[in-house]
C-alpha positions as CSV (number, residue, x, y, z in Angstrom):
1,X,3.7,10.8,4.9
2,X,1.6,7.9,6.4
3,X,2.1,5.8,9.9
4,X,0.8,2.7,7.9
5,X,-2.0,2.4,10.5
6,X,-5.8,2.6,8.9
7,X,-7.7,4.6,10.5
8,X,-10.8,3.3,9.1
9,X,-12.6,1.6,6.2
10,X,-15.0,3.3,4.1
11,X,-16.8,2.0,1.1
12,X,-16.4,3.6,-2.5
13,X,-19.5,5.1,-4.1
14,X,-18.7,5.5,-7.2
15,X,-16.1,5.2,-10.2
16,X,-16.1,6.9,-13.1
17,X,-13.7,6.3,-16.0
18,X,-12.2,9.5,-17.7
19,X,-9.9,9.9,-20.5
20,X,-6.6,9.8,-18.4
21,X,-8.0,9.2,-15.0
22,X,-10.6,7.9,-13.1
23,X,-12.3,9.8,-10.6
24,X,-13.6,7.7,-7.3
25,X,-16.1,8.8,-4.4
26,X,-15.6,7.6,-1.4
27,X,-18.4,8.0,1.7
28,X,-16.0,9.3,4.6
29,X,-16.4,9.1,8.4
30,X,-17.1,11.9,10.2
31,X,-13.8,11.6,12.1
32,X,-11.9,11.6,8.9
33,X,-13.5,14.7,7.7
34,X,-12.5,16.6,10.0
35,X,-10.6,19.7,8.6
36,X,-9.9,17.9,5.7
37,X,-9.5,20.5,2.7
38,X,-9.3,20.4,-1.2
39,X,-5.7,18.8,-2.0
40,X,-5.6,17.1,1.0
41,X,-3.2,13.8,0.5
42,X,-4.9,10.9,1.6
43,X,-4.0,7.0,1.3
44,X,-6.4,5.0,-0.2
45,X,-6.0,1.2,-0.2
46,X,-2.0,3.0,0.2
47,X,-2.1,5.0,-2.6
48,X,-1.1,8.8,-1.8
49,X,-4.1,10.8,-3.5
50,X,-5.0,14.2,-3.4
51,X,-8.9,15.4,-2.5
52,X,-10.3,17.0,-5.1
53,X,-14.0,17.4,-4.4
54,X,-15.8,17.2,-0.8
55,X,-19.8,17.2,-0.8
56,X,-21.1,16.1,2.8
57,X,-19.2,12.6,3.9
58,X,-18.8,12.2,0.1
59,X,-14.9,13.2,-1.3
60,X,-13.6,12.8,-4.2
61,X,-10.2,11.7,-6.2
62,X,-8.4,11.4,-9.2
63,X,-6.3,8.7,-10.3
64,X,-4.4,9.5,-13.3
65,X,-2.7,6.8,-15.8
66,X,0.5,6.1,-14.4
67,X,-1.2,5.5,-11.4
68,X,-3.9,3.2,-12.1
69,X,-1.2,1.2,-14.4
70,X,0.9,0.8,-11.2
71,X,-1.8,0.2,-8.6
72,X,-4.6,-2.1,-8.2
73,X,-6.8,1.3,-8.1
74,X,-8.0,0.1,-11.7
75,X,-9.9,-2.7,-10.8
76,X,-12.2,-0.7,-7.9
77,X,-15.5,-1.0,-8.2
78,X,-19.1,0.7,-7.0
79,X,-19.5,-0.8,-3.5
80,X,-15.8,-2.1,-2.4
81,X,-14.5,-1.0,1.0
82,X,-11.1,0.8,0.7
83,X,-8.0,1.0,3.8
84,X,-8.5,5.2,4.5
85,X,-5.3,6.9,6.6
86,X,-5.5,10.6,6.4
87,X,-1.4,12.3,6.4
88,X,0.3,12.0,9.3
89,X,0.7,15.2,11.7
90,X,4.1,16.6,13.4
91,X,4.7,14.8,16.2
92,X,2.0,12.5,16.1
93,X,3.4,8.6,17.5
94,X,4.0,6.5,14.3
95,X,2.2,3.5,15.8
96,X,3.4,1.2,12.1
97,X,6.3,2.6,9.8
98,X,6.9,5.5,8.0
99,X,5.1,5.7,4.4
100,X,4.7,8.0,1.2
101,X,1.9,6.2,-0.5
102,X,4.0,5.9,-3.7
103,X,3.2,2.4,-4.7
104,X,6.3,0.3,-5.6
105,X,4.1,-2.5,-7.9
106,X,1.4,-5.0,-7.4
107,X,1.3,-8.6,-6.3
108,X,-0.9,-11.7,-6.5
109,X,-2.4,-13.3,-3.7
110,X,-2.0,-16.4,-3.8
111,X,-2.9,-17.7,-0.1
112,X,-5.7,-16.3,2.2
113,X,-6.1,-17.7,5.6
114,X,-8.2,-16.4,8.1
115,X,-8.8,-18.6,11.3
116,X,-9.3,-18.2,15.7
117,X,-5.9,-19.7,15.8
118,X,-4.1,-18.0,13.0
119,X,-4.7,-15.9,9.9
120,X,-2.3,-15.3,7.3
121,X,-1.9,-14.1,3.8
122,X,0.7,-14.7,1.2
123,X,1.2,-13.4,-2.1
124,X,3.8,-13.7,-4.7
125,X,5.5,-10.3,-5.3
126,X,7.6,-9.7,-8.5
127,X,10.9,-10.6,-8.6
128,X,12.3,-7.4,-9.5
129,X,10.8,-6.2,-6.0
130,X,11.5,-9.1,-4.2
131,X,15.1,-8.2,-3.3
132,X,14.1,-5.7,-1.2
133,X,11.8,-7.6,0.6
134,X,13.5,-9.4,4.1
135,X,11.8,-11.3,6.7
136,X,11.0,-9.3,9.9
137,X,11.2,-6.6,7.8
138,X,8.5,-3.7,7.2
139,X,6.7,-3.9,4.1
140,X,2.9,-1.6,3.5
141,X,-0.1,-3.9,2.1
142,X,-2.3,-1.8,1.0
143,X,-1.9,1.1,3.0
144,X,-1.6,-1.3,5.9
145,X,1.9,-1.6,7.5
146,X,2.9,-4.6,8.1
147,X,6.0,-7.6,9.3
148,X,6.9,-9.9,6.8
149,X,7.3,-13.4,8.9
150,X,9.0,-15.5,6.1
151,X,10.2,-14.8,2.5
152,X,10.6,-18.1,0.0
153,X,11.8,-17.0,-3.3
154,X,9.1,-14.3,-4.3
155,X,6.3,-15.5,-2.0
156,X,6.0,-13.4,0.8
157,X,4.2,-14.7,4.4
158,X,2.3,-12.0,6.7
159,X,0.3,-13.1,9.6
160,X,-2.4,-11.0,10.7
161,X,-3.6,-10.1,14.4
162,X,-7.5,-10.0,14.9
163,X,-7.4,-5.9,15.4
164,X,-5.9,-5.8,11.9
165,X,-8.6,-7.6,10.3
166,X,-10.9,-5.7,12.3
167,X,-9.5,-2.4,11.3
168,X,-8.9,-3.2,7.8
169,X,-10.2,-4.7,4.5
170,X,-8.0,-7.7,4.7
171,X,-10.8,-10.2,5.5
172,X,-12.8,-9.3,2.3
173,X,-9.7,-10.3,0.1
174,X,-9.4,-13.2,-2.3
175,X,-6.9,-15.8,-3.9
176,X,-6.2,-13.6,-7.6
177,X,-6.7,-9.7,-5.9
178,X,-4.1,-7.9,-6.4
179,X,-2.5,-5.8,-3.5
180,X,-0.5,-2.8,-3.5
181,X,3.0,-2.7,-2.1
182,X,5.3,-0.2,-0.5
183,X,8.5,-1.1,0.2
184,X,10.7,0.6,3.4
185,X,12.4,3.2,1.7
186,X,15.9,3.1,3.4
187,X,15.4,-0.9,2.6
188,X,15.5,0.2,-1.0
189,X,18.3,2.7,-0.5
190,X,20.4,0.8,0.9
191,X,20.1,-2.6,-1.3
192,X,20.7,0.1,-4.3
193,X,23.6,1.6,-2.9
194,X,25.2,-2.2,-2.3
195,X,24.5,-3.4,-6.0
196,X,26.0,-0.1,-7.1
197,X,29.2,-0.3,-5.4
198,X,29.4,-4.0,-5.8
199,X,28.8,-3.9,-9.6
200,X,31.2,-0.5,-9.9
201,X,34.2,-2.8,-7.8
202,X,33.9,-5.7,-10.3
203,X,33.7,-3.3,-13.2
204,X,36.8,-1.6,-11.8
205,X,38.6,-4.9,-10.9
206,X,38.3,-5.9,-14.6
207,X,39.9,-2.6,-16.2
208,X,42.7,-3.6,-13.9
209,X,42.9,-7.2,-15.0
């Protein structure tokens, strides 16, 4: 589990493309690496990935196909920076919201706006992700956990504080990235459950009819 809080941004070193995965290197901070072991889950750009090499500051991961079809992980390249959160300790203080690092889809950014007065991103999410989606809501941005100030259709509105795009890689984005979304999990539950029991009533009501 993840707080949705970045704890720092480090830049990939390398990608290499595998049948059935690729396998990324990423140069880690010193406070990261600390007791970090083989198949240790870490979010990358809020991706839940397991460490499977550590050489020095250098570690290791591999994205497998599902993955880099759901994710925007398969369009990193040599040189990016990446959102880095190691998991979450027991009674730690869950400064964002509580995440898995299981990517729900992808969206399009459509709007980036970064100002001394205001900065703000929107993106277009798709629609079959959309419904659980609310503003004032929680919603993880690539690994960054974040309030959605205003939902219009599928377009989705996030302002952004300045120790957010200090912290994170938000200010390197551009209109066309796409961006990797978590929904809140008992957001998605509970909208499920609804159209269940609504669609199961009107299903019953017409047997009866």
């Amino acid at each position: 589990m993840y707080t949705g809080i970045v704890q720092a941004v480090c830049p990939l070193i390398s990608v290499t493309v595998n049948p059935g995965h690729n396998q990324m290197t990423v140069n880690f901070t010193e406070e990261l690496l600390d007791d970090l072991k083989i198949g240790a889950s870490i979010s990358v750009e809020g991706t839940c990935l397991s460490v499977t090499q550590i050489q020095g500051t250098q570690v290791s991961f591999d994205a497998m196909t599902a993955t880099l079809e759901r994710t925007n992980i398969r369009y990193f390249q040599s040189g990016q920076l990446l959102n880095i959160e190691r998991a979450m300790k027991i009674n730690a203080e869950v400064g964002g919201h509580l995440m898995g690092g299981h990517i729900a889809t992808t969206a399009v950014l459509t709007e980036l706006s970064i100002t001394d007065s205001c900065s703000f991103v929107k993106f277009c999410i798709p629609a079959n992700w959309s419904k659980y989606v609310f503003p004032r809501g929680f919603i993880g941005v690539n690994g960054c956990s974040l309030t959605v100030a205003d939902m219009e259709g599928d377009m989705v509105t996030i302002y952004l504080i300045p120790e957010t795009l200090r912290r994170t890689t938000f200010p390197f984005y551009k209109v066309g990235d796409f961006l990797n979304i978590e929904v809140e999990q008992q957001t998605l539950v509970l909208v499920d459950v609804v159209e269940r029991t609504i669609k199961a009533t009107l299903a019953r009501n017409k047997l009866l009819l």
